[in-house]
C-alpha positions as CSV (number, residue, x, y, z in Angstrom):
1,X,0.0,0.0,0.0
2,X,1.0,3.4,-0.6
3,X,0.0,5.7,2.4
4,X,-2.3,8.3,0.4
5,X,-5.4,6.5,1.9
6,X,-6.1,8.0,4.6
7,X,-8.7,4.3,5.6
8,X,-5.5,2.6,5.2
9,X,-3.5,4.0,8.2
10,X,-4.0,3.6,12.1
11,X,-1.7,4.2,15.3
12,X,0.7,1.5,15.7
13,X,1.0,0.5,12.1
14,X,4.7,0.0,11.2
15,X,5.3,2.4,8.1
16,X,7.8,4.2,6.1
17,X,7.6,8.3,6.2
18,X,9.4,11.0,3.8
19,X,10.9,14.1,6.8
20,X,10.3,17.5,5.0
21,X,14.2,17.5,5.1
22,X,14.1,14.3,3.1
23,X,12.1,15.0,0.6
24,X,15.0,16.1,-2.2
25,X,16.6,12.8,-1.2
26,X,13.8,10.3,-1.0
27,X,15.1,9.1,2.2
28,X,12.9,6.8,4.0
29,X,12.5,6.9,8.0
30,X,10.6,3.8,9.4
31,X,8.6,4.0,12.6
32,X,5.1,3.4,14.2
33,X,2.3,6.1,13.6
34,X,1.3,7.7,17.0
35,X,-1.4,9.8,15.4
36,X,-2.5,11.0,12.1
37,X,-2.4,15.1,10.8
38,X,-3.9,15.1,7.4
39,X,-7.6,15.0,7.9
40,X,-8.5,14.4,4.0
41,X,-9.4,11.0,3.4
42,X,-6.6,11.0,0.4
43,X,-3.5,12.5,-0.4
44,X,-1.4,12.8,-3.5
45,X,1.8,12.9,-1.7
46,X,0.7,10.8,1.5
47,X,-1.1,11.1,4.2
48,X,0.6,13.3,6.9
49,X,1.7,11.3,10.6
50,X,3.4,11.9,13.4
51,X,5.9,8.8,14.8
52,X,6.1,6.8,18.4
53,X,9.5,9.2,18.3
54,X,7.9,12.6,17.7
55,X,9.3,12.8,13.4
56,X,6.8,13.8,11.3
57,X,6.2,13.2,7.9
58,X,4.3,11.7,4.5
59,X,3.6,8.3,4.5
60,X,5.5,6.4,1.7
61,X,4.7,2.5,2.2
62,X,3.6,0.6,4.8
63,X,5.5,-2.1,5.8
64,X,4.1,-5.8,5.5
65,X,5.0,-7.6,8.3
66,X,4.9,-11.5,8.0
């Protein structure tokens, strides 16, 4: 999945975020969604989250855990 549906996301899913300071880069941060800022049920660029560690960013994939 790709993080711009907003359905698709809860707290304590395991996911993959862009930081604004990553965004040139395409760096990906991994971490568990505390809570969720974009209110729009979809996003172009992802849906907006804040991590378990306080980094916030756009949701780029979530991770499939076996």
């Amino acid at each position: 999945m790709d993080g711009k549906n907003r359905s698709d996301i809860y707290p304590g899913l395991l996911v993959d975020i862009i930081l604004k300071k990553d965004q040139r880069s395409g760096k990906l941060t991994r971490g568990t969604v505390a809570n969720l800022l974009t209110s729009a049920s979809y996003h172009t660029r992802g849906i907006k989250v804040r991590l378990d560690d306080g980094q916030i960013g756009r949701v780029a994939g979530i991770v499939e855990e076996d």
